[in-house]
PyMOL CGO cylinders between C-alpha atoms (Angstrom):
from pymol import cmd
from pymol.cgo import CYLINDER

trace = [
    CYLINDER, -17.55, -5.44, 0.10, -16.23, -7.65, 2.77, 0.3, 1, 1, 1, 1, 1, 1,
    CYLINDER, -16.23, -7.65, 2.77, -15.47, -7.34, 6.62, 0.3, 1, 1, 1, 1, 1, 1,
    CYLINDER, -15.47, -7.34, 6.62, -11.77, -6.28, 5.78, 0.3, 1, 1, 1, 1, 1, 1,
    CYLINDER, -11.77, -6.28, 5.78, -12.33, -4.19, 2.64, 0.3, 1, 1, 1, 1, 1, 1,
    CYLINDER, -12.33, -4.19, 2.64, -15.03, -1.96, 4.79, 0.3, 1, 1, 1, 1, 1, 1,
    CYLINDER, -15.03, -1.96, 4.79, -12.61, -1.39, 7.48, 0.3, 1, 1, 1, 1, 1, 1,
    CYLINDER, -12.61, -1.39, 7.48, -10.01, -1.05, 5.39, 0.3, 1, 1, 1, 1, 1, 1,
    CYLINDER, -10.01, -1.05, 5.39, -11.84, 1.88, 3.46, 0.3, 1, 1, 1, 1, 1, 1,
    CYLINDER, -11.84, 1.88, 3.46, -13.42, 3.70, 6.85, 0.3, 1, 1, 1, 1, 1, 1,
    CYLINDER, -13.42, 3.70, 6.85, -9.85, 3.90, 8.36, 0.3, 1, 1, 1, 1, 1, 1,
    CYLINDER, -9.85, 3.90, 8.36, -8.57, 5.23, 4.58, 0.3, 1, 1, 1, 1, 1, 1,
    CYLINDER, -8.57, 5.23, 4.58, -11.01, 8.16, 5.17, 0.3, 1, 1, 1, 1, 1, 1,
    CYLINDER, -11.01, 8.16, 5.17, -10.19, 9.32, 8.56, 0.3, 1, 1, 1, 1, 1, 1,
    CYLINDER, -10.19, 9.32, 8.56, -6.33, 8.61, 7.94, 0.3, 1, 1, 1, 1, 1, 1,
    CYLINDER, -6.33, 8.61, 7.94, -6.08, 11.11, 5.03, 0.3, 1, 1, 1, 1, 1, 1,
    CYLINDER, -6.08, 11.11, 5.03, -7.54, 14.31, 6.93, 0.3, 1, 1, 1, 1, 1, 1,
    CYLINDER, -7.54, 14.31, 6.93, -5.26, 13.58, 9.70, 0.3, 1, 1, 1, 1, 1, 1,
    CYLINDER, -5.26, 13.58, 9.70, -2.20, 12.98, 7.86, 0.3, 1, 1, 1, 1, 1, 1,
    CYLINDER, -2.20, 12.98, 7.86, -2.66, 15.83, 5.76, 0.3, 1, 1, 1, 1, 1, 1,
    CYLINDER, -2.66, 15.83, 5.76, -2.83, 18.05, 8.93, 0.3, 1, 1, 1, 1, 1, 1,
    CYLINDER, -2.83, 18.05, 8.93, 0.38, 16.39, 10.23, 0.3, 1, 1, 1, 1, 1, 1,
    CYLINDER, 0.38, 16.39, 10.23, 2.34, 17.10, 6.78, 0.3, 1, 1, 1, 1, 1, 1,
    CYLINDER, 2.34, 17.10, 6.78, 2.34, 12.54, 6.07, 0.3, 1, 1, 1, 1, 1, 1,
    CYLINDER, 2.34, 12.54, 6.07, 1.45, 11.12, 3.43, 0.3, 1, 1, 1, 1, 1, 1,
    CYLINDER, 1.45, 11.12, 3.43, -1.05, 8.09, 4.24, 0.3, 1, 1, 1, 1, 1, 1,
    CYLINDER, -1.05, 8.09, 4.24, 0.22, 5.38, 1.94, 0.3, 1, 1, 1, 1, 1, 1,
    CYLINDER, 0.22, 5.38, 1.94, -2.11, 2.40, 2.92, 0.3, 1, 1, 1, 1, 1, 1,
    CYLINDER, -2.11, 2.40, 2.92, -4.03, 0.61, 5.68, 0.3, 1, 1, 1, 1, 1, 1,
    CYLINDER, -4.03, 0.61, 5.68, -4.66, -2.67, 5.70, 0.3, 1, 1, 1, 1, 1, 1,
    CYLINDER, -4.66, -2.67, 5.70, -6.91, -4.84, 8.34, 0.3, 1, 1, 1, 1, 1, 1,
    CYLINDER, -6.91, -4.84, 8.34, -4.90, -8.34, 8.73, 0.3, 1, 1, 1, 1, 1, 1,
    CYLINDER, -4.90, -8.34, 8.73, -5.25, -11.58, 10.89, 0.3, 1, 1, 1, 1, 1, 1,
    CYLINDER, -5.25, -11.58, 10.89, -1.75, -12.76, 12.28, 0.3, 1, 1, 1, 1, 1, 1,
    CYLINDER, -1.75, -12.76, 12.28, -2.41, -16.09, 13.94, 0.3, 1, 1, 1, 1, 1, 1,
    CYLINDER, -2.41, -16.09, 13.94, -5.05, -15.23, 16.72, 0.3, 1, 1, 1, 1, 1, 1,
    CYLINDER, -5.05, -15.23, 16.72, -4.80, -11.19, 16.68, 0.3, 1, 1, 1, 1, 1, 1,
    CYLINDER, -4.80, -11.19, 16.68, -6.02, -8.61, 14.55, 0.3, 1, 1, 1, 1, 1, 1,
    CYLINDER, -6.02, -8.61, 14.55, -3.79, -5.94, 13.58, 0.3, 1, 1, 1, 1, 1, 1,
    CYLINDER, -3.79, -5.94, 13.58, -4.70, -2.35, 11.52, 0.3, 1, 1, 1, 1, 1, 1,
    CYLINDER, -4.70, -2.35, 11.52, -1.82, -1.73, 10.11, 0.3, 1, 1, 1, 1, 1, 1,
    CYLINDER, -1.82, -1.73, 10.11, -1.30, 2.15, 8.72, 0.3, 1, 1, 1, 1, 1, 1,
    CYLINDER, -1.30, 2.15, 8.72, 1.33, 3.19, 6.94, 0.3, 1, 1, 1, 1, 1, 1,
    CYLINDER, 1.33, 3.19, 6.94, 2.62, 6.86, 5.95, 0.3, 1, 1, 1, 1, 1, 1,
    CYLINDER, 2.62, 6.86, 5.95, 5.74, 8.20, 4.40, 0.3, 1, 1, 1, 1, 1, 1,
    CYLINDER, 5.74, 8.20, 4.40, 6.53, 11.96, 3.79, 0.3, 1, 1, 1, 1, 1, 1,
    CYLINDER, 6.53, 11.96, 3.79, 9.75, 13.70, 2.25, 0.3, 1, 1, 1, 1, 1, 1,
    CYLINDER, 9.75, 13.70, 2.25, 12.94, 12.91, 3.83, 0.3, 1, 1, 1, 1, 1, 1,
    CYLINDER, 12.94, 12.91, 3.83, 11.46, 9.81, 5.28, 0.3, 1, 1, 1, 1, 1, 1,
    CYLINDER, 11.46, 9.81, 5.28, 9.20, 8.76, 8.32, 0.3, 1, 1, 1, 1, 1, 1,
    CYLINDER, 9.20, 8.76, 8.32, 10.24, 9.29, 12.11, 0.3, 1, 1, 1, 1, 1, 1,
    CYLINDER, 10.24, 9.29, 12.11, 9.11, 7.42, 15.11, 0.3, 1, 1, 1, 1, 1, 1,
    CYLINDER, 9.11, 7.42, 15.11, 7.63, 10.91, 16.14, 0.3, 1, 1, 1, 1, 1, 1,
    CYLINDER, 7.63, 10.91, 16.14, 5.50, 11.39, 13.14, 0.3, 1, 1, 1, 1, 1, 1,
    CYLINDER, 5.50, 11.39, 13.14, 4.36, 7.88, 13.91, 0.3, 1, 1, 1, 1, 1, 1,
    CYLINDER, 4.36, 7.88, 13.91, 3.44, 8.61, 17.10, 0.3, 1, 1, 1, 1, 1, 1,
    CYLINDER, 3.44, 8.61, 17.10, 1.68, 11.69, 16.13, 0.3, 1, 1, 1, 1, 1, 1,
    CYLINDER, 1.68, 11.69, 16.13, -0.65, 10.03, 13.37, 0.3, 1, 1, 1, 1, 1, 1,
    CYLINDER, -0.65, 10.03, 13.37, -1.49, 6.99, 16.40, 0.3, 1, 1, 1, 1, 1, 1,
    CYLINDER, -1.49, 6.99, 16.40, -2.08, 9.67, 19.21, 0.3, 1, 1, 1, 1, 1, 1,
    CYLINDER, -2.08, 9.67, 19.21, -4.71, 11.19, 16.84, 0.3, 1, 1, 1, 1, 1, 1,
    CYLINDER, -4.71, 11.19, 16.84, -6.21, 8.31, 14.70, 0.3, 1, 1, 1, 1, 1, 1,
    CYLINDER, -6.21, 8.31, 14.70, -6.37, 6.49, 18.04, 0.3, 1, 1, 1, 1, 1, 1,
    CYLINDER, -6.37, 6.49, 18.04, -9.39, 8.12, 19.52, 0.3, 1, 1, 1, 1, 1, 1,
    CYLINDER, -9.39, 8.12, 19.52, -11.16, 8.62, 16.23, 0.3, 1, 1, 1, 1, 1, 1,
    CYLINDER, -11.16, 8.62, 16.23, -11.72, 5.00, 15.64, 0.3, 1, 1, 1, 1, 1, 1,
    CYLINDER, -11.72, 5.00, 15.64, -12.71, 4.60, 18.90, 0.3, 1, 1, 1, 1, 1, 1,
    CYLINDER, -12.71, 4.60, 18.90, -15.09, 6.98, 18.67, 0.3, 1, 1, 1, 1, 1, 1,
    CYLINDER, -15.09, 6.98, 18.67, -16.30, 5.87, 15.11, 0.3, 1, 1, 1, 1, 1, 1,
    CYLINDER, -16.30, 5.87, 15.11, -16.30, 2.00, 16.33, 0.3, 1, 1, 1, 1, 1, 1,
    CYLINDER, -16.30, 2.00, 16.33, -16.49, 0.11, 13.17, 0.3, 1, 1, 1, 1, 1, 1,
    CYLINDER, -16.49, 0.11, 13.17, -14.06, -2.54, 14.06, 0.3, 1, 1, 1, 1, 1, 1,
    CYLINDER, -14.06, -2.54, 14.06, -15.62, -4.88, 16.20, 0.3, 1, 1, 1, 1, 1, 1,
    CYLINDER, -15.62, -4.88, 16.20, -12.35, -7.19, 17.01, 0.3, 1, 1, 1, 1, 1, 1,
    CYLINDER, -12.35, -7.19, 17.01, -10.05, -6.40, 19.53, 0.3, 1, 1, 1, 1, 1, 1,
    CYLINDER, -10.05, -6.40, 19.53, -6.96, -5.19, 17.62, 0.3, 1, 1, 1, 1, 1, 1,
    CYLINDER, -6.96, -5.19, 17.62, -3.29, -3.94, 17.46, 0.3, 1, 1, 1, 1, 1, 1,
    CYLINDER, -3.29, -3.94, 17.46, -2.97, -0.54, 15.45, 0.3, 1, 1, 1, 1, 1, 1,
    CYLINDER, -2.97, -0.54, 15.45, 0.53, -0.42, 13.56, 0.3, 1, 1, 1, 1, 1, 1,
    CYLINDER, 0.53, -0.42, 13.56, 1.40, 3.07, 12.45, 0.3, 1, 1, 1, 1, 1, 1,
    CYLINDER, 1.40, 3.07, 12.45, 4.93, 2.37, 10.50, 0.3, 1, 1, 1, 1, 1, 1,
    CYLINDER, 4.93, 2.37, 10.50, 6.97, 3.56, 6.95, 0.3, 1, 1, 1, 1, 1, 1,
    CYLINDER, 6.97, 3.56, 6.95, 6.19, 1.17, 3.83, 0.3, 1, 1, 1, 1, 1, 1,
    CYLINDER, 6.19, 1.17, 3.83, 9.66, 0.55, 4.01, 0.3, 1, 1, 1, 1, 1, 1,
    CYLINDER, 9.66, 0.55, 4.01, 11.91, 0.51, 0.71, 0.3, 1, 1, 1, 1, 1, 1,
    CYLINDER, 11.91, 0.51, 0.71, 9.54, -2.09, -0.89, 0.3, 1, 1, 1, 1, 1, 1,
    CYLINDER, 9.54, -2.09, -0.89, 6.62, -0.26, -1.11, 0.3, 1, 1, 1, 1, 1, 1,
    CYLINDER, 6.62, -0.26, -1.11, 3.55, -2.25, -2.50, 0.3, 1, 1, 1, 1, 1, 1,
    CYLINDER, 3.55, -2.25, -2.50, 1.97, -0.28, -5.02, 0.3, 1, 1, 1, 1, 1, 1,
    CYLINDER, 1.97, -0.28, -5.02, -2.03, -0.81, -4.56, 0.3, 1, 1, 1, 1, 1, 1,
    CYLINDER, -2.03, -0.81, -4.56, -3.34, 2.84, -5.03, 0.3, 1, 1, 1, 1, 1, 1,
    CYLINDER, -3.34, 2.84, -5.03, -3.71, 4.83, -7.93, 0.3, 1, 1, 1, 1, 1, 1,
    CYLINDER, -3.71, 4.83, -7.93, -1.41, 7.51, -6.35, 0.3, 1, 1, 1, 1, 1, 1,
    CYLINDER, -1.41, 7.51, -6.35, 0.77, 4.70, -5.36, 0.3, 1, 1, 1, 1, 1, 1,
    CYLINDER, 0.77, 4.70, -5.36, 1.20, 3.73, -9.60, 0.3, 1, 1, 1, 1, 1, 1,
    CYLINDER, 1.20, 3.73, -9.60, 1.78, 8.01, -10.22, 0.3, 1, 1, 1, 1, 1, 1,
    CYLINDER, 1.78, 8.01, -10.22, 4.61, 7.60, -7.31, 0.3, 1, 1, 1, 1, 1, 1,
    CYLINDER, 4.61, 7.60, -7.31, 5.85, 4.54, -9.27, 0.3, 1, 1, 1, 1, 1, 1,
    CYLINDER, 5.85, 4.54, -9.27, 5.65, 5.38, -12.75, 0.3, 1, 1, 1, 1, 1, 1,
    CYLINDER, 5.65, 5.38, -12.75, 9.23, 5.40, -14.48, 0.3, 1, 1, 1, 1, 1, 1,
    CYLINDER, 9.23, 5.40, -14.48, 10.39, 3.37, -11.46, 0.3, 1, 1, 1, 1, 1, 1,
    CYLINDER, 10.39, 3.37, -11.46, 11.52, -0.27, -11.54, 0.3, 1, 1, 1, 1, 1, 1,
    CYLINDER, 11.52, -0.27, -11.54, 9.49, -2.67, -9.74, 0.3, 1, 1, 1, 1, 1, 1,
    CYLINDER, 9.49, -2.67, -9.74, 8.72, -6.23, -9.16, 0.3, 1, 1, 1, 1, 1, 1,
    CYLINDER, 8.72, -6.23, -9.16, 5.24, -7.51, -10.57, 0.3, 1, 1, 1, 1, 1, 1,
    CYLINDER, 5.24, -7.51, -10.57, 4.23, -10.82, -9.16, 0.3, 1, 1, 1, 1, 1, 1,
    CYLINDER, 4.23, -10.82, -9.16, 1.23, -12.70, -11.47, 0.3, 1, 1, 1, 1, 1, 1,
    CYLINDER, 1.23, -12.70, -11.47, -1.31, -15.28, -10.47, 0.3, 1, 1, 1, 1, 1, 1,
    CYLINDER, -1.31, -15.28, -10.47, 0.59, -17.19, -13.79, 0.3, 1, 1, 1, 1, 1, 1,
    CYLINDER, 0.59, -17.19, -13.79, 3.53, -16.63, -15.72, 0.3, 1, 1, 1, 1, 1, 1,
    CYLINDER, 3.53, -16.63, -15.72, 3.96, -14.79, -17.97, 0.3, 1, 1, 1, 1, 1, 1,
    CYLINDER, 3.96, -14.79, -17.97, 6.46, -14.04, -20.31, 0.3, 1, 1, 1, 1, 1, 1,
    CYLINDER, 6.46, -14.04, -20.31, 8.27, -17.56, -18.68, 0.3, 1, 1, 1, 1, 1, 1,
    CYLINDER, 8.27, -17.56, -18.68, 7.56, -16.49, -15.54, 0.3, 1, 1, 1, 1, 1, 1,
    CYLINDER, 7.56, -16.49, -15.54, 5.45, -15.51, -12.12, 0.3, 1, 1, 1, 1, 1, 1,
    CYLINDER, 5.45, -15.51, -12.12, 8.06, -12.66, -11.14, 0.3, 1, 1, 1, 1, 1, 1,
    CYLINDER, 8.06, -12.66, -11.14, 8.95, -10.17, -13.82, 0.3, 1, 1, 1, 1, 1, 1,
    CYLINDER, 8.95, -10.17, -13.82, 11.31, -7.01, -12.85, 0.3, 1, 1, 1, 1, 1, 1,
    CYLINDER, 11.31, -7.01, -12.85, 11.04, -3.52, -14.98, 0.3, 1, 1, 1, 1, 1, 1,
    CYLINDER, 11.04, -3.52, -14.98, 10.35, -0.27, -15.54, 0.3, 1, 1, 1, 1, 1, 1,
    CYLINDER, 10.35, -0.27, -15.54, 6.76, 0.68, -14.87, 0.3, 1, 1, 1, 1, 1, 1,
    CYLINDER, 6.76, 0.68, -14.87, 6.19, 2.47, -18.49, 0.3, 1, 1, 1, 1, 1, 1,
    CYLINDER, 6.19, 2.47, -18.49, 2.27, 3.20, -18.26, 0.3, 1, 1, 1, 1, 1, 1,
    CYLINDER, 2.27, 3.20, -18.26, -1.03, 2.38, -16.36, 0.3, 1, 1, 1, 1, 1, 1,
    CYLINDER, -1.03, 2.38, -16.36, -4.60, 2.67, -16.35, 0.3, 1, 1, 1, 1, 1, 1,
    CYLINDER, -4.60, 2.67, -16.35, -7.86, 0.88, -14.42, 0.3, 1, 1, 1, 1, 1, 1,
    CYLINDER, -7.86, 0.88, -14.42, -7.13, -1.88, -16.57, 0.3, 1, 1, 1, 1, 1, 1,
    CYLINDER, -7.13, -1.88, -16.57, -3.76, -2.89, -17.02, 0.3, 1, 1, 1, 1, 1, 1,
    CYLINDER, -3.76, -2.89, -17.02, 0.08, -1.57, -16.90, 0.3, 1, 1, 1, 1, 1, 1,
    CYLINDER, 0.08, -1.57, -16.90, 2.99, -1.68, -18.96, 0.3, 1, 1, 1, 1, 1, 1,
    CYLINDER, 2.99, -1.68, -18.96, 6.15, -3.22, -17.78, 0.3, 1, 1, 1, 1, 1, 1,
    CYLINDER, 6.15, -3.22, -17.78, 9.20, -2.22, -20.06, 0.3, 1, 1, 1, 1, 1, 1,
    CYLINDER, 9.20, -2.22, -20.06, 11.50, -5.83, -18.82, 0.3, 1, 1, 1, 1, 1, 1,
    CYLINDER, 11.50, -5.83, -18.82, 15.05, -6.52, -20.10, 0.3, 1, 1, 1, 1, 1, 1,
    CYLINDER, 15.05, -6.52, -20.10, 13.39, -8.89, -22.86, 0.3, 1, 1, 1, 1, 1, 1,
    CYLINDER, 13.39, -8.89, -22.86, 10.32, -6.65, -24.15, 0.3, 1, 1, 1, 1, 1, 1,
    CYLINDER, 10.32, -6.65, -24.15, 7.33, -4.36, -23.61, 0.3, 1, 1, 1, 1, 1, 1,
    CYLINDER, 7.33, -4.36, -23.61, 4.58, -6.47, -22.27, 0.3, 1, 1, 1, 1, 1, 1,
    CYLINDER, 4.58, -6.47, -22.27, 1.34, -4.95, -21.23, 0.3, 1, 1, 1, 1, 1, 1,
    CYLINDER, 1.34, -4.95, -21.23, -0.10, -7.03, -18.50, 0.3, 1, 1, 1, 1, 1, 1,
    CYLINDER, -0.10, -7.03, -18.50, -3.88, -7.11, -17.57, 0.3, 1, 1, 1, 1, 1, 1,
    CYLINDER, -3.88, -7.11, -17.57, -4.29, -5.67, -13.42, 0.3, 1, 1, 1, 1, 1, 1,
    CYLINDER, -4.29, -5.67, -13.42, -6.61, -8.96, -12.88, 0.3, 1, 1, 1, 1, 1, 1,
    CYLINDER, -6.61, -8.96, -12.88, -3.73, -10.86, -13.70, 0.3, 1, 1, 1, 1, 1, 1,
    CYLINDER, -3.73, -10.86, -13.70, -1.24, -9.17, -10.85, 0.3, 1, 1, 1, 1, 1, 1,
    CYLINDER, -1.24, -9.17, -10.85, -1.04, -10.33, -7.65, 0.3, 1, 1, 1, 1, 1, 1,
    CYLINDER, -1.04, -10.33, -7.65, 1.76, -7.88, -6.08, 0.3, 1, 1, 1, 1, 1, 1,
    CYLINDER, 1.76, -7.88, -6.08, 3.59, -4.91, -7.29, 0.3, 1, 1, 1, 1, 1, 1,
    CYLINDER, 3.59, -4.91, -7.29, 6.39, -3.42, -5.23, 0.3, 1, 1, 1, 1, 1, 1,
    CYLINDER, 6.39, -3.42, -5.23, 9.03, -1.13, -6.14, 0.3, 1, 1, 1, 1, 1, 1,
    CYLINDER, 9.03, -1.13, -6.14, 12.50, -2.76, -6.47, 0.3, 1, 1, 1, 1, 1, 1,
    CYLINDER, 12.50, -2.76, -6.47, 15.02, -2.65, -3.68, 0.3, 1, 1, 1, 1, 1, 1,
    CYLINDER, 15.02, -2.65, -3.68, 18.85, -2.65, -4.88, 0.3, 1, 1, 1, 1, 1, 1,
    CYLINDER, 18.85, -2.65, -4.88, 21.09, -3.98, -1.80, 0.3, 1, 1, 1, 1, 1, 1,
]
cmd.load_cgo(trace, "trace")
């Protein structure tokens, strides 16, 4: 496991006690590079939607905990924010939240004609999902995925 991967999974398991406690749901964290600074950037949700409060809550008491804990060696920005209406779906809560929903699937190659296929996400498991798209049923290996979000209508 690599430098952001190990970070990434400390921070999961001192985010989910804490959000539980606070009534959030932690949705992700990831550990990111943008340009010259580091950022850890946590997000949560929770029914109704996230407030800048609830934010401010989960930083105030995450804060000191990774100080304490001190596994991140770069100086770095924590971001506590929503995952907004496009929520990437990594996790394997993330695919239960998702299932029966219509997202976007982006592949490393097409398939089906193309990179960026649009459905209904039908099924899952470890291995692969199955994407019910205006044309077919296809059943598309997880190696081959490079992003799943869930649609946003405008």
């Amino acid at each position: 496991m690599g430098k952001k991967e190990t970070i990434e999974e400390k921070t999961w398991a001192l985010l989910g006690p804490v959000c539980e406690e606070l009534g959030l749901l932690s949705v992700d964290a990831e550990y990111v590079k943008d340009r010259e600074d580091y950022q850890l950037l946590i997000y949560i949700d929770k029914e109704g939607g996230v407030t800048i409060d609830d934010c401010e809550a989960l930083s105030r008491r995450l804060d000191p905990m990774l100080d304490e804990e001190d596994f991140i060696d770069d100086a770095y920005t924590m971001i506590v924010s929503s995952p907004g209406l496009g929520r990437v779906i990594r996790r394997p809560r993330d695919f239960i939240f998702a299932k029966g929903k219509e997202v976007d699937v982006r592949t490393y190659k097409a398939l089906d004609g193309s990179k960026e296929l649009n459905g209904i996400l039908k099924d899952f498991d470890k291995e692969s999902i199955v994407l019910e798209t205006e044309k077919s049923e296809l059943t598309i290996q997880r190696s081959q995925i490079a992003q799943i979000r869930l649609t946003v209508h405008f």
